[in-house]
N, C-alpha and C positions, 0 to 999 in steps of 0.2 A: 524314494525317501526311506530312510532306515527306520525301524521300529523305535519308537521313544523306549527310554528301557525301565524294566520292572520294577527295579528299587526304585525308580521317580516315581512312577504308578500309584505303589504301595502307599509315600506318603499323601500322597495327591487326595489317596480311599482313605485314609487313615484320619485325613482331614474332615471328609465326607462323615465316618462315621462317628467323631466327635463333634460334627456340625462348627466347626472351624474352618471351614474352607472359606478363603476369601477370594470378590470377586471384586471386576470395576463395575462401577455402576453410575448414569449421568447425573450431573447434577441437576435439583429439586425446584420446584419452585414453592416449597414448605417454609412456613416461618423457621427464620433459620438459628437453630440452637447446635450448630455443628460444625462452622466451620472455626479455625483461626484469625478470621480479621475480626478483628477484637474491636477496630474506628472505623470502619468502614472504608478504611482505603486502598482497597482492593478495587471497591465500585467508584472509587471516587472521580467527578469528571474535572474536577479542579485540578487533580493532579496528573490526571491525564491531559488535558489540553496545558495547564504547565508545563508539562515535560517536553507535551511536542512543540511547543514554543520556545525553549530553550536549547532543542536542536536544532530550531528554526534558525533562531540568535546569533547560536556558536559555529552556524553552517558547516554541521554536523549529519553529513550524508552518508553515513556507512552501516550498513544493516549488520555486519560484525566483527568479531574483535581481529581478524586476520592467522589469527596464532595466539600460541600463550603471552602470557607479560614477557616473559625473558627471552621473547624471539620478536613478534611486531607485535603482540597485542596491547604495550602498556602505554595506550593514549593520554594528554593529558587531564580529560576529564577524572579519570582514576586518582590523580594525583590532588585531583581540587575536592574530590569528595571524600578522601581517607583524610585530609586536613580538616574537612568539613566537620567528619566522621569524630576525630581526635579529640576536636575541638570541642563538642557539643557533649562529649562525656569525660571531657577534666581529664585527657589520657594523653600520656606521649605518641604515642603511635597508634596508628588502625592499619591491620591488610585486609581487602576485600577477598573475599574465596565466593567461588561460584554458590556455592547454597553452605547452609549449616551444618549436614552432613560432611562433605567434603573439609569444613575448617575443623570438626572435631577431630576427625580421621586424618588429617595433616597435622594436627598439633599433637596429640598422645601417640602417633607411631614416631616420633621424632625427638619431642623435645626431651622427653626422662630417658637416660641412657639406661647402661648394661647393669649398673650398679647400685641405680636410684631405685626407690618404690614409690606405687600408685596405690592410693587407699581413696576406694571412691564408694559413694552412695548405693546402697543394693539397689535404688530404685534411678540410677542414673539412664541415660537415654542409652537407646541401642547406637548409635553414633559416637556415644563417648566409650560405647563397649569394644566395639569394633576397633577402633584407633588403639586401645589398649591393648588387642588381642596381638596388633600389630608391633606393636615396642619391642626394645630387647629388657625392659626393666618387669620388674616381675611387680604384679598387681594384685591387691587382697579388698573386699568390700567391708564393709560394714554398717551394720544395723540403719535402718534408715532415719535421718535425722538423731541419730544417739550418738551423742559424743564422747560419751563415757567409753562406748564400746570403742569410738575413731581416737581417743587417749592411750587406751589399753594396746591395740594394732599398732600405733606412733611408739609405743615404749619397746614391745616386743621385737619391731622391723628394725629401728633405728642402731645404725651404725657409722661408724665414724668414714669419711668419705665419700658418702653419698646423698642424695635429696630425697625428700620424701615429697610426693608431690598428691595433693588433698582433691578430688572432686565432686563437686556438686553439682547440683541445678536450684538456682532462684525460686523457682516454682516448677516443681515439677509436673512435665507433661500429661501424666495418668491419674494423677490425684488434686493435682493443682492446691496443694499443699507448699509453704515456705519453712525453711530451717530455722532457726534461732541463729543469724549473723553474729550476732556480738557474742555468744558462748562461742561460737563456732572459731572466730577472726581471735579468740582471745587462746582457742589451744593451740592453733597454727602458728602464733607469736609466740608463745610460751616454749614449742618445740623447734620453731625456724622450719618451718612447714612452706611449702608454696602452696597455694592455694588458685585454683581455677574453678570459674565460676560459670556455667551455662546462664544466659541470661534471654534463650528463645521466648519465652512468656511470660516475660515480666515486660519487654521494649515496647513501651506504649499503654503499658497498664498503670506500671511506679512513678511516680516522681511528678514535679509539677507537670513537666514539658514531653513527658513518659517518658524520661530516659533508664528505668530499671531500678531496681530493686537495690543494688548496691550502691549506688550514686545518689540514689533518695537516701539514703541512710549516712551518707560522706563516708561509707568505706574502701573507697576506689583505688584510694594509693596504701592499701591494705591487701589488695590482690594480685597475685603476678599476673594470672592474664583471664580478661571477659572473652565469652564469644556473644556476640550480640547476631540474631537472626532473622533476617526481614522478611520473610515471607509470612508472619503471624500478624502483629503488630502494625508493621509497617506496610502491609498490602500488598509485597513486590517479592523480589528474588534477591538472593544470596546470604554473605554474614561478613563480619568482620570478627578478626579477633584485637580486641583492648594490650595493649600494655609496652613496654618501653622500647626506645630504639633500638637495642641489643634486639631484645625477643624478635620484633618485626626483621631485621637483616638476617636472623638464625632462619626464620619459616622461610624468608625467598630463598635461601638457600638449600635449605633440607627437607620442607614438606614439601612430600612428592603430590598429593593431591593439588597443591600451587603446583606446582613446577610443569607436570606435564599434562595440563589440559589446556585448552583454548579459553580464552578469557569472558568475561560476561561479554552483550554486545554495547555498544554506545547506549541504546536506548535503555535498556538493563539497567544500567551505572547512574544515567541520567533520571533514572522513576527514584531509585534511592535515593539520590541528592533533593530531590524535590519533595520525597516523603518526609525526609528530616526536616525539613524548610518547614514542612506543612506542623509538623507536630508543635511546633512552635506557636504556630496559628489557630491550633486546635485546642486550646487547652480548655476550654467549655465542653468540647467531646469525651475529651481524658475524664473528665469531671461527674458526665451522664454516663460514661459509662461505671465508675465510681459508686455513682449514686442506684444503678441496677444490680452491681455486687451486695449493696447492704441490702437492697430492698428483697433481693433471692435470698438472703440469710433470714431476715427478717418474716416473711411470707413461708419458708421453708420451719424456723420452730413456730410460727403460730398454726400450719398444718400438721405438727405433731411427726415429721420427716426428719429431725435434725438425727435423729440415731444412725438414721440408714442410710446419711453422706458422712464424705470424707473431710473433717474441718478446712474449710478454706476458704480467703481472704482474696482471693484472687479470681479471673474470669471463668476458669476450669474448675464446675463442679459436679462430682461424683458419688452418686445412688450405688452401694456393691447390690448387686442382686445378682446371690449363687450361682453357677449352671450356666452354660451356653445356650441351652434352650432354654432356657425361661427368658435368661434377660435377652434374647433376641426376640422373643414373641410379644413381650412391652415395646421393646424398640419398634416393631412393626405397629402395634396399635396406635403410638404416641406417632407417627408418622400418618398412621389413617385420621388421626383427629385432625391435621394439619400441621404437626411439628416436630420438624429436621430435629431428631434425637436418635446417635447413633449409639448401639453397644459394641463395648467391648469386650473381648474375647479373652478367653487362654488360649493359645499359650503369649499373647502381647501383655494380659497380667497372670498372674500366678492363678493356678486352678483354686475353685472356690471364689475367687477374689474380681468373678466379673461384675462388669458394672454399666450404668448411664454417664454417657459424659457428655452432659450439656455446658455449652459454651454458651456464655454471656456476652452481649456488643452493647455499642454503644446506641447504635440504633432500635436495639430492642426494646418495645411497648414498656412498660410496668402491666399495663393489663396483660400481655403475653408471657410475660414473667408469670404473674399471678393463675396463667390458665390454664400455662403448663404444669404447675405444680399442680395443682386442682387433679390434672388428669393424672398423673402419677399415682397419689390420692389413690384416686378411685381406682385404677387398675389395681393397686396391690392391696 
């Protein structure tokens, strides 16, 4: 076997000695303030025996999808749950893409051409980085959630010919933070902006039925295209992207992340069809979980904590505590006390800028709310 080589090495140490090196590690059986299932339908048995009963039904025997959609894989369950999909968020169209990475990184190497610009959120996902890095159109950030600053980049980029194409995230991943929509919807109309909108962690949090963040607010036909994400949310695997029949015929055509991979498998297709079904059914769940966002805000300023999170109305909330050694060494305590709270690092947020990112569920206590905070408390 050849020697791994040096410059891999280097950053490998280099991780080491910034204490940033990441590893896998199995999952916990810690009260859990870390993962993404926001309803608990990741554990869900209702949706699990649902599903397998609906392959039961559909006599649905194929453990995968054979090939991509454009070769054998575009069965027609796919077909019944992108209408399904459409349907439940007031959208012309859904495409399935195997995970949410894969739909951002097919939709911004593709759809902004050679001539267009991308002005997205400094704090946008690495997946919506990445698809960008990939485009032929040239791409500028700005200020997070400032619009003033994304008015100023729209006046200086814009030129006659081309699009300017706007991105965000509903709630952002690292801060669980949301933008100002209506300021936001009202500059992209004022300059003929298109607007795309990440909506991973908002699907099951917003809305009666949790259909997101922009659907709860009716600005859906205000957007060119949603990517909606189900592995958070919805308990399962992959995403769709929202928006009209032109856009969805453009992706099977041009996003190569669609085009040349193998497809989810039946049962894949079938958990999402059945998560959506379920959200329907849950809206008491949507509700408690609701009701443990205000009661962490609430329990959070009457412990004197509100300075040292990140404002947010959403399930993802964030303690900055400096330094990768430090906030790794609360992460570990808050884990000896019994609860799943992981830190984040630089360089996944900006140096200085590490933090606690405890996730709130639906399932989670209010006394566990309350005693996780308690110990934060006390450690700092």
């Amino acid at each position: 076997m050849r020697l791994f080589p040096k410059s891999l090495q280097d950053k490998l140490a280099l991780r080491k000695v910034n204490n940033s090196l990441r590893s896998l590690k199995s999952s916990s059986e810690l009260i859990d303030f870390a993962s993404n299932d926001y309803l608990g339908f990741a554990h869900s048995e209702i949706i699990f025996d649902a599903t397998h009963q609906f392959l039961i039904d559909s006599n649905i025997k194929i453990n995968g999808a054979t090939g991509s959609r454009l070769i054998s894989g575009n069965y027609k369950l796919y077909s019944l749950t992108e209408d399904y999909i459409a349907k439940f968020h007031l959208s012309e169209s859904a495409l399935i893409f195997n995970s949410g990475y894969d739909a951002n990184v097919g939709f911004f190497s593709c759809v902004p051409q050679r001539n267009d610009i991308i002005l997205f959120d400094e704090l946008c996902h690495a997946s919506i980085r990445d698809g960008i890095q990939l485009s032929n159109a040239r791409s500028f950030k700005f200020m997070h959630n400032d619009f003033e600053d994304l008015e100023q980049k729209i006046l200086k980029f814009q030129t006659a010919g081309s699009n300017i194409f706007v991105a965000i995230e509903s709630v952002y991943s690292m801060d669980g933070d949301t933008p100002n929509l209506e300021e936001l919807i009202f500059v992209c109309e004022k300059h003929n902006c298109l607007l795309i909108v990440d909506e991973a962690h908002a699907l099951g949090v917003f809305g009666d039925s949790g259909e997101g963040l922009i659907q709860s607010l009716g600005f859906q036909d205000k957007v060119f295209a949603r990517i909606m994400t189900f592995g958070k949310g919805l308990g399962c695997h992959g995403a769709a992207i929202l928006g009209s029949q032109d856009l969805k015929d453009y992706l099977v055509n041009f996003a190569r992340s669609f085009i040349y991979t193998t497809g989810l498998s039946p049962h894949s297709v079938a958990t999402v069809l059945i998560a959506y079904q379920q959200l329907v059914n849950e809206k008491s769940t949507i509700e408690k979980l609701r009701e443990n966002i205000v009661h962490f805000n609430q329990e959070k300023n009457l412990l004197g904590l509100k300075p040292m999170f990140v404002r947010s109305k959403s399930a993802i909330q964030c303690a900055i505590i400096p330094g990768n050694e430090k906030v790794k060494k609360v992460a570990s305590q808050l884990q000896s006390e019994g609860f799943d709270v992981k830190a984040i690092l630089s360089p996944t947020v900006p140096e200085g800028q590490e933090r606690l990112r405890i996730c709130l569920h639906s399932y989670n206590s209010k006394d566990q709310i309350s005693s996780v905070l308690r110990c934060v408390m006390s450690l700092l």
